[in-house]
ZAVEX-997229 format. One record per residue (C-alpha): residue number from 1; residue in one letter; chain; x, y, z. Coordinates in steps of 0.05 Angstrom, whole numbers, plus 32768, in hexadecimal, padded with zeros to 4 digits. Layout:
BEGIN
n:res:chain:east:north:up
NUM:A:A:X:Y:Z
...
***
This chain:
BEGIN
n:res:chain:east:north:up
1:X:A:8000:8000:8000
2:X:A:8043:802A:8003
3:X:A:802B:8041:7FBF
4:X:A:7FE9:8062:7FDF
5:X:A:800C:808C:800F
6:X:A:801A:80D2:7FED
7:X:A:7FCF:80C9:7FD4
8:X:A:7FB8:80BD:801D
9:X:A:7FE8:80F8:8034
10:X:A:7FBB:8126:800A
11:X:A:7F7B:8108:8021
12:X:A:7F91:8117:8067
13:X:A:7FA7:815D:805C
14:X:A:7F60:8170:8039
15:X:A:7F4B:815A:8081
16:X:A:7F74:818E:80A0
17:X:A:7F67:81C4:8081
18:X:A:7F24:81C3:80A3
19:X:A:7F3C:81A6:80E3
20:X:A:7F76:81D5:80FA
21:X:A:7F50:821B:80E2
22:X:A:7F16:8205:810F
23:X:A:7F4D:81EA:8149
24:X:A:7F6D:8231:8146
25:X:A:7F27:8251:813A
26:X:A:7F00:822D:817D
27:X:A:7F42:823F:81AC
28:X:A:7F32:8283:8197
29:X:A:7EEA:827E:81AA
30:X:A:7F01:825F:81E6
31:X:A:7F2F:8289:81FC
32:X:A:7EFA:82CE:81F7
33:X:A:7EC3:82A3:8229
34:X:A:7E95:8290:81E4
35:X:A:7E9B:8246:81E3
36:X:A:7E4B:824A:81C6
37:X:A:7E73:8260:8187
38:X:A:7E94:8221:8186
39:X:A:7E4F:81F8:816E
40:X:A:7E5A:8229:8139
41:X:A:7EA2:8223:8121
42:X:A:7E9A:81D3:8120
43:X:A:7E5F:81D1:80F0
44:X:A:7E8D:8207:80C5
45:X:A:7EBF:81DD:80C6
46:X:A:7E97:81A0:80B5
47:X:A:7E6E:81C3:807C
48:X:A:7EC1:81D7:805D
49:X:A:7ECF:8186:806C
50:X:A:7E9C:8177:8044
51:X:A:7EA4:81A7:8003
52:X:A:7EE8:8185:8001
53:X:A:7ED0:8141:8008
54:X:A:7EA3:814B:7FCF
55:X:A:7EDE:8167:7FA3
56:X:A:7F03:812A:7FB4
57:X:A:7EC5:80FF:7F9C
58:X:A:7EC2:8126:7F5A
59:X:A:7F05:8109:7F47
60:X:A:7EEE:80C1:7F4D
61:X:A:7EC7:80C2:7F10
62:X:A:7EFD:80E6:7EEA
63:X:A:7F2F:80AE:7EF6
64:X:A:7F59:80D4:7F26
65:X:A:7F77:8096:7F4E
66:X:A:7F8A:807F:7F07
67:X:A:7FAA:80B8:7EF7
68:X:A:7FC6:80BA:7F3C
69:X:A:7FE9:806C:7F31
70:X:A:8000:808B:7EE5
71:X:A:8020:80BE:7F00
72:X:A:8055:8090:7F37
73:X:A:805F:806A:7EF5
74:X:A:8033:802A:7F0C
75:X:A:800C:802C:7EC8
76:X:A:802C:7FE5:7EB1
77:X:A:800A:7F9C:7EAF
78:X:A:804B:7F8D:7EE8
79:X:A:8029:7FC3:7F19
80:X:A:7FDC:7FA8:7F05
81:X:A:7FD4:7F87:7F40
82:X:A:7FF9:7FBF:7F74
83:X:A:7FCE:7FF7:7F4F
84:X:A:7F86:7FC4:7F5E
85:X:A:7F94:7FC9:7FA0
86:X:A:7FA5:8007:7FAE
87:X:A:7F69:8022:7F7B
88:X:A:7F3F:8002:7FAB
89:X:A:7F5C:801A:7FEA
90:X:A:7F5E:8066:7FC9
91:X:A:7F18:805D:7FB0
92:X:A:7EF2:8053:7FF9
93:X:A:7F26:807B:8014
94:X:A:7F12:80B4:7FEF
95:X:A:7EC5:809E:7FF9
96:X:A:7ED1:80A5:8047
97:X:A:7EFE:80EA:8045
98:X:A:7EC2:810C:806B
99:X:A:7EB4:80E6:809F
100:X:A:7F02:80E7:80B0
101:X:A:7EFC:8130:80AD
102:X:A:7EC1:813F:80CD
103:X:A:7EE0:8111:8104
104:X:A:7F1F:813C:810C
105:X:A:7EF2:817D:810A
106:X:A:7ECD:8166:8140
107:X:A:7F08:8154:8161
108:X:A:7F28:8198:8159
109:X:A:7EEC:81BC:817D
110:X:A:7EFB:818F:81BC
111:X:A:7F4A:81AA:81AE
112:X:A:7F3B:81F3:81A4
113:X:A:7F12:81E9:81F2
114:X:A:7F5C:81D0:8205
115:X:A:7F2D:8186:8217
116:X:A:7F5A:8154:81FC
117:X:A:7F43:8114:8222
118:X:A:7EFF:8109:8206
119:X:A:7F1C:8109:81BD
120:X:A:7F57:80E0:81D2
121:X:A:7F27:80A8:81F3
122:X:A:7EFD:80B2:81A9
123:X:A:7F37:80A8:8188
124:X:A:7F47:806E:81AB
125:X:A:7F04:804C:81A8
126:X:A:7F07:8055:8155
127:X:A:7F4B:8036:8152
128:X:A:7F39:8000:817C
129:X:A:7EF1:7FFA:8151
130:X:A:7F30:7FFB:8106
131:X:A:7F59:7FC6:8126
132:X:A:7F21:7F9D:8134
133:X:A:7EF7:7FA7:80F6
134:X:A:7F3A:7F9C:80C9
135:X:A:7F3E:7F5C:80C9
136:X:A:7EF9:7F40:80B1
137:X:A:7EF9:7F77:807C
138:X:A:7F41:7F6E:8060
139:X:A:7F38:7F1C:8061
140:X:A:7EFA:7F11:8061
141:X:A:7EC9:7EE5:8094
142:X:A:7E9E:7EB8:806C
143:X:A:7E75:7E9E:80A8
144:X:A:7E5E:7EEA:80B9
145:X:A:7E57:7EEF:8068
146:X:A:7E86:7F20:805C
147:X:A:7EB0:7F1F:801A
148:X:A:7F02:7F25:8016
149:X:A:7F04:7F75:8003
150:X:A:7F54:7F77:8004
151:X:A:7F6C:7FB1:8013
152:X:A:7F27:7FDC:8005
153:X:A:7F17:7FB9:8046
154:X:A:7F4C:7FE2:8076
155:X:A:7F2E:8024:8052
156:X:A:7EED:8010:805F
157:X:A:7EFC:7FF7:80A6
158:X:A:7F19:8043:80B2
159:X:A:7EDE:8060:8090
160:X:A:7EB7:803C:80CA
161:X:A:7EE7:8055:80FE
162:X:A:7EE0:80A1:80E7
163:X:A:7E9C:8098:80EB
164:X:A:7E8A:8081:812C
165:X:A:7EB9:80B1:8149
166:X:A:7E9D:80EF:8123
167:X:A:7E61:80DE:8141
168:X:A:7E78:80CC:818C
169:X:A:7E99:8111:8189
170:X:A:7E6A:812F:8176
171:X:A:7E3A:811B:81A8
172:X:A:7E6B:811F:81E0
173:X:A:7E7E:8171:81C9
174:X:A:7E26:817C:81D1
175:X:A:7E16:8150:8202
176:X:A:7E57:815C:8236
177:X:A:7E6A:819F:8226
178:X:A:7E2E:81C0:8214
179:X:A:7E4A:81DD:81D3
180:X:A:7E0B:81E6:81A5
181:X:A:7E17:81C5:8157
182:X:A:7DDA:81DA:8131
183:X:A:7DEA:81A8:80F7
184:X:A:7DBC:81C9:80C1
185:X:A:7DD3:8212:80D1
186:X:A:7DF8:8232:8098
187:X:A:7E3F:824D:80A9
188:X:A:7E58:8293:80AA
189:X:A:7E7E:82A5:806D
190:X:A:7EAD:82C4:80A0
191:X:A:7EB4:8284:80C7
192:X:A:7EC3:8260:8086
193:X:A:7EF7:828E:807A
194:X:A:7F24:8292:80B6
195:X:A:7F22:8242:80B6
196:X:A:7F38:823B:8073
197:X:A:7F6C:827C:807D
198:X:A:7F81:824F:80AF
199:X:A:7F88:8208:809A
200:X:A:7F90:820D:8050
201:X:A:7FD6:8224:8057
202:X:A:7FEA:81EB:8082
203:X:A:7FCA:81B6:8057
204:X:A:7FF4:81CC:8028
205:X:A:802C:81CA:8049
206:X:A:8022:818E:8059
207:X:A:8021:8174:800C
208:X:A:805C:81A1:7FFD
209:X:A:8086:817C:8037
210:X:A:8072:8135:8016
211:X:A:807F:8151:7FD8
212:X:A:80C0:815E:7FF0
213:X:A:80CD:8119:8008
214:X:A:80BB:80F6:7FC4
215:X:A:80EB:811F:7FAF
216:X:A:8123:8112:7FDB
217:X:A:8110:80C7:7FD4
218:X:A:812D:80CB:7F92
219:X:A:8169:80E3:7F9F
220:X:A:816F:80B1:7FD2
221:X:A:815B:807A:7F98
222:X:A:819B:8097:7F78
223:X:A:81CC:808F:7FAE
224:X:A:81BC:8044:7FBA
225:X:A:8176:8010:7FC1
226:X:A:8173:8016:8005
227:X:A:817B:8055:801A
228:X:A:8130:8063:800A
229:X:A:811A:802D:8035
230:X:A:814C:803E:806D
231:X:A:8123:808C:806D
232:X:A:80DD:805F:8070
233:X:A:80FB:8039:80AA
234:X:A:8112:806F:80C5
235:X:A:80D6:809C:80C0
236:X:A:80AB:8062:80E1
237:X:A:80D8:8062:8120
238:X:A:80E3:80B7:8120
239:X:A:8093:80B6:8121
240:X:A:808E:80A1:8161
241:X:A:80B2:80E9:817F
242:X:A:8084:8105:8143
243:X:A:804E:80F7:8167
244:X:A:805F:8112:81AB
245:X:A:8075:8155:8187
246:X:A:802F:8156:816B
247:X:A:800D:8161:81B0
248:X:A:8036:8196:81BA
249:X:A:8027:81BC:817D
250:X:A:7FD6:81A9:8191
251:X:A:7FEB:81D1:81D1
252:X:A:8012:820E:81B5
253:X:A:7FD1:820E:8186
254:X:A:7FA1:820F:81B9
255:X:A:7FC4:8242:81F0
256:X:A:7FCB:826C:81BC
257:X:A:7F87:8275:81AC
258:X:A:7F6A:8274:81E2
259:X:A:7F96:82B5:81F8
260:X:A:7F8B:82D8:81BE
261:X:A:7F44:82CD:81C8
262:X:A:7F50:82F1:820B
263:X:A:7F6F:8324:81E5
264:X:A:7FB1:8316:8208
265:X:A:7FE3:8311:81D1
266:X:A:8022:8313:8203
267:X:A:800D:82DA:8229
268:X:A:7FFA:82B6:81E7
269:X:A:8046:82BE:81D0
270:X:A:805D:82A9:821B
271:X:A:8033:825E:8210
272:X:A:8053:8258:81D5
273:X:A:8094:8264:81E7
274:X:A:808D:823A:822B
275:X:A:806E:8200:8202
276:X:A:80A8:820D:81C8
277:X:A:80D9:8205:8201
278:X:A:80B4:81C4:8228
279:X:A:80B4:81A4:81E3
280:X:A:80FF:81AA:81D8
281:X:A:810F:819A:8222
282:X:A:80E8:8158:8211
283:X:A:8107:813D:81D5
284:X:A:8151:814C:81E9
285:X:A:8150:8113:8217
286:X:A:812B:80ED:81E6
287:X:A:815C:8102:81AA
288:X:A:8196:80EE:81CA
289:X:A:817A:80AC:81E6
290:X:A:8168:80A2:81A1
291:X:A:81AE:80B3:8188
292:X:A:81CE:807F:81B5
293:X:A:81A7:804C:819E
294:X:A:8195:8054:815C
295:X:A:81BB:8017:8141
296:X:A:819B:7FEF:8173
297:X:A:8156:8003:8163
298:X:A:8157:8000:8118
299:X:A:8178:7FB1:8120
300:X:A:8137:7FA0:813F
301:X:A:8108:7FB6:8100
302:X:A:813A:7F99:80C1
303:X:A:8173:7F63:80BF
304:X:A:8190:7F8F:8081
305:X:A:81CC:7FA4:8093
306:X:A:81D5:7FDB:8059
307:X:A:8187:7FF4:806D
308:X:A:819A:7FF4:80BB
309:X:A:81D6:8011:80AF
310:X:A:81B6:804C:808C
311:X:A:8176:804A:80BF
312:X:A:81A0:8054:80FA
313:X:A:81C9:808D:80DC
314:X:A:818C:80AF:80CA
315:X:A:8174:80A4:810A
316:X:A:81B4:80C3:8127
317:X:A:81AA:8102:80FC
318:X:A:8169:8115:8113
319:X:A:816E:8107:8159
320:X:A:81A3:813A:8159
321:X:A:816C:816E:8140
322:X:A:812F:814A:8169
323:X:A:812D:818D:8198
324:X:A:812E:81B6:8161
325:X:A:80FA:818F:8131
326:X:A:80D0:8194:8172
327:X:A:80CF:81DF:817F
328:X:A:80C4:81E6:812E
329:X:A:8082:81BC:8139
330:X:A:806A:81E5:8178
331:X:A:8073:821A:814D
332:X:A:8053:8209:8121
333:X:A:8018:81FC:8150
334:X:A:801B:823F:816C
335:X:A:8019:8263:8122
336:X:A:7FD8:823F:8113
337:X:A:7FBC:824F:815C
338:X:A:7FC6:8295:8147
339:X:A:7FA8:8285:8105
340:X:A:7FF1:829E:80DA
341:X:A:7FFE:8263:80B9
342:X:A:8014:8277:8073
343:X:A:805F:827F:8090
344:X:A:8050:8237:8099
345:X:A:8049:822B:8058
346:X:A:8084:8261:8040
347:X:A:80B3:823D:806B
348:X:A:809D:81F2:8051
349:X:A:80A1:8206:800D
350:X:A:80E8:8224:8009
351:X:A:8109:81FA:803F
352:X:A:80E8:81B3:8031
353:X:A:80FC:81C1:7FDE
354:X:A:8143:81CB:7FF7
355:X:A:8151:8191:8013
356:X:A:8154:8174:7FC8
357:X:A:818C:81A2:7FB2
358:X:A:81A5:819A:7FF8
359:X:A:81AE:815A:7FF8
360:X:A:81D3:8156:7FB4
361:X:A:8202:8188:7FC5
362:X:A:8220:815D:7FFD
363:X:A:8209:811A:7FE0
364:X:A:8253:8119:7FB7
365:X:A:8279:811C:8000
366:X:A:824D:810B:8035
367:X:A:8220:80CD:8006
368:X:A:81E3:80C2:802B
369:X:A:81F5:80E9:8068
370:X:A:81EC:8120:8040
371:X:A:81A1:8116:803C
372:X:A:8192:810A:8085
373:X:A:81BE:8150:8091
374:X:A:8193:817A:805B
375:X:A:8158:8168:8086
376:X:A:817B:816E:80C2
377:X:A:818B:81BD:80A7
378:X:A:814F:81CC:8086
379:X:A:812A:81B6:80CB
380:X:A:8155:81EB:80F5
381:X:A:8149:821D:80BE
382:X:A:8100:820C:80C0
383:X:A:80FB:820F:8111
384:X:A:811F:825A:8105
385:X:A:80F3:827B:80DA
386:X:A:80AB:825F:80FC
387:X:A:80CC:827D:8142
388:X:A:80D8:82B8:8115
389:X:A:808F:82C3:80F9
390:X:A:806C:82B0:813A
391:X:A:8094:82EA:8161
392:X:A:8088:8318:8123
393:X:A:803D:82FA:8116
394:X:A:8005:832E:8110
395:X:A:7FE2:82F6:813E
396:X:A:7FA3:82F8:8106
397:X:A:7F77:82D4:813F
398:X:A:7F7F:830A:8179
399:X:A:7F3E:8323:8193
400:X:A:7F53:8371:8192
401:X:A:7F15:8387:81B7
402:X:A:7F26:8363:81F1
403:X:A:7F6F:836F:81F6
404:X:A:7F80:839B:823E
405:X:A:7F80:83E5:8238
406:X:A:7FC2:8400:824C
407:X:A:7FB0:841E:828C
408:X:A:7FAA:83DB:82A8
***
């Protein structure tokens, strides 16, 4: 399914755009004593979710998984039976995009109300419901009469997932909290706008940083076979500390908004640099443990030698820079929180596209070192400038009416 996954990338980023505008936009709410604006934002955010669903559906008729599979050259009888299988996986992939991103926009209303436990224990339910559903779906269970799907099965099983959990959250945000959805209302062209101001630039940062690594992968393809697995495997393993970096970025989103819906832009920039600096304090520890025992690590995953070899010193090179790709995803955080996020996107696209030339300016001396330290770079140059914009940032979200007069 490794062929799937840039596809899937996008899938998930039309999510987002949604999501982290109305994350940033419900802090905000939050933060001025309005949560009954909240109701609001959600069913904004779901009515955006589902105008992009629907544009992802209009490419299914027009061939556009084919056209995807053409383009990463899998167009031959020798790839018929990878491009099946993924053509069914991208097809009820595709058919469950809302439900996913109503699930995360939900989701984000319970973030922006800085509630994170109810959506984790959602979130946990669904995966539980995916791993169990799985399974019969992807193998089949003729006894319960249901049919081998392949891999359309784990799509659908997700589709499932996302489903239940959209609706489990969104009882839990009316029912628990009080936060009134009106589900036929029509949204606020103003509404619309700040969430899409908001997310749209991240979603497509997102695609341009992807972008960026199918780009790099071929340069990796040119220094040796299994350097690009050795990045996979190496990817897999960095995506644990990925993941704790993530909360923190949730938290610099949400303090920030909520303070600048106080109109209280100083202590705004003081959570994010506290949260910048709890991030970084984190992963040093974790970096250099990493560091230490990279070879160890990657010789449990592959028996390889020339992939763990590469692995580990991958490993090595960005658990040197763990801190700093921490603080650069807090800051990240905190620039949507104040609802800037287009430096977001000006950093991605002219830092990720040089780690390509990057990398084959040292490839000659360093080999495949060389790679691992353009990212390395580019992710110090990319924690820089987001520090940069946030301290400079207009902060788009602060609620100026409430800000403290100067008298005190």
């Amino acid at each position: 399914m490794g062929a799937t996954s840039f596809a899937m990338w996008i899938i998930f980023s039309l999510g987002e755009v949604a999501s982290v505008g109305v994350h940033a936009v419900s802090s905000n709410h939050e933060g001025a004593k309005e949560r009954q604006k909240i109701g609001a934002t959600v069913v904004a955010g779901l009515w955006l979710s589902g105008l992009l669903s629907v544009t992802a559906l209009a490419l299914l008729p027009l061939d556009g998984i084919g056209a995807y599979f053409r383009l990463l050259g899998l167009g031959g009888e020798a790839s018929a039976e990878v491009r099946a299988a993924g053509h069914g996986y991208l097809w009820h992939t595709v058919l469950g995009a809302f439900p996913m991103a109503a699930a995360g926009v939900v989701a984000s209303g319970f973030k922006g109300m800085g509630l994170m436990r109810p959506a984790l224990r959602v979130t946990a339910l669904s995966v539980a419901l995916n791993a169990l559903v799985d399974p019969f779906l992807i193998w089949g269970c003729p006894p319960l009469g249901i049919p081998r799907m392949g891999p359309a099965g784990a799509a659908i099983a997700t589709n499932l997932s996302s489903t239940l959990a959209f609706f489990l959250l969104a009882r839990g945000l009316g029912r628990d909290f009080r936060v009134s959805i009106r589900w036929r209302a029509r949204p606020k062209l103003q509404e619309l706008r700040r969430i899409a101001s908001t997310g749209l630039p991240m979603a497509m940062s997102n695609v341009l940083f992807t972008l960026s690594y199918v780009a790099l992968g071929r340069v990796l393809t040119g220094l040796g076979p299994v350097h690009l697995a050795a990045l996979g495997l190496g990817q897999r393993l960095e995506s644990i500390q990925y993941t704790i970096n993530e909360a923190f970025a949730a938290a610099a989103a949400t303090l920030v908004g909520q303070w600048l819906g106080a109109g209280r832009p100083e202590e705004a920039r003081k959570a994010a640099r506290e949260t910048v600096k709890l991030s970084a304090a984190v992963n040093a520890p974790l970096g250099l443990l990493c560091f230490l025992l990279a070879p160890g690590i990657i010789g449990v995953f592959t028996s390889d030698p020339l992939v763990a070899q590469a692995a580990a010193s991958y490993l090595m090179f960005v658990a040197v820079a763990s801190p700093l790709a921490a603080a650069e995803l807090a800051l990240e955080g905190a620039l949507a929180g104040a609802g800037d996020t287009l430096p977001t996107l000006a950093a991605g696209l002219v830092l990720n596209s040089a780690r390509v030339p990057i990398a084959l300016l040292l490839a000659p001396k360093m080999g495949v070192q060389g790679a691992w330290l353009a990212i390395v770079l580019t992710t110090a140059l990319k924690a820089a400038v987001k520090h940069l914009a946030f301290e400079r940032s207009s902060l788009p979200l602060l609620v100026k009416a409430k800000a403290p007069s100067s008298d005190g």
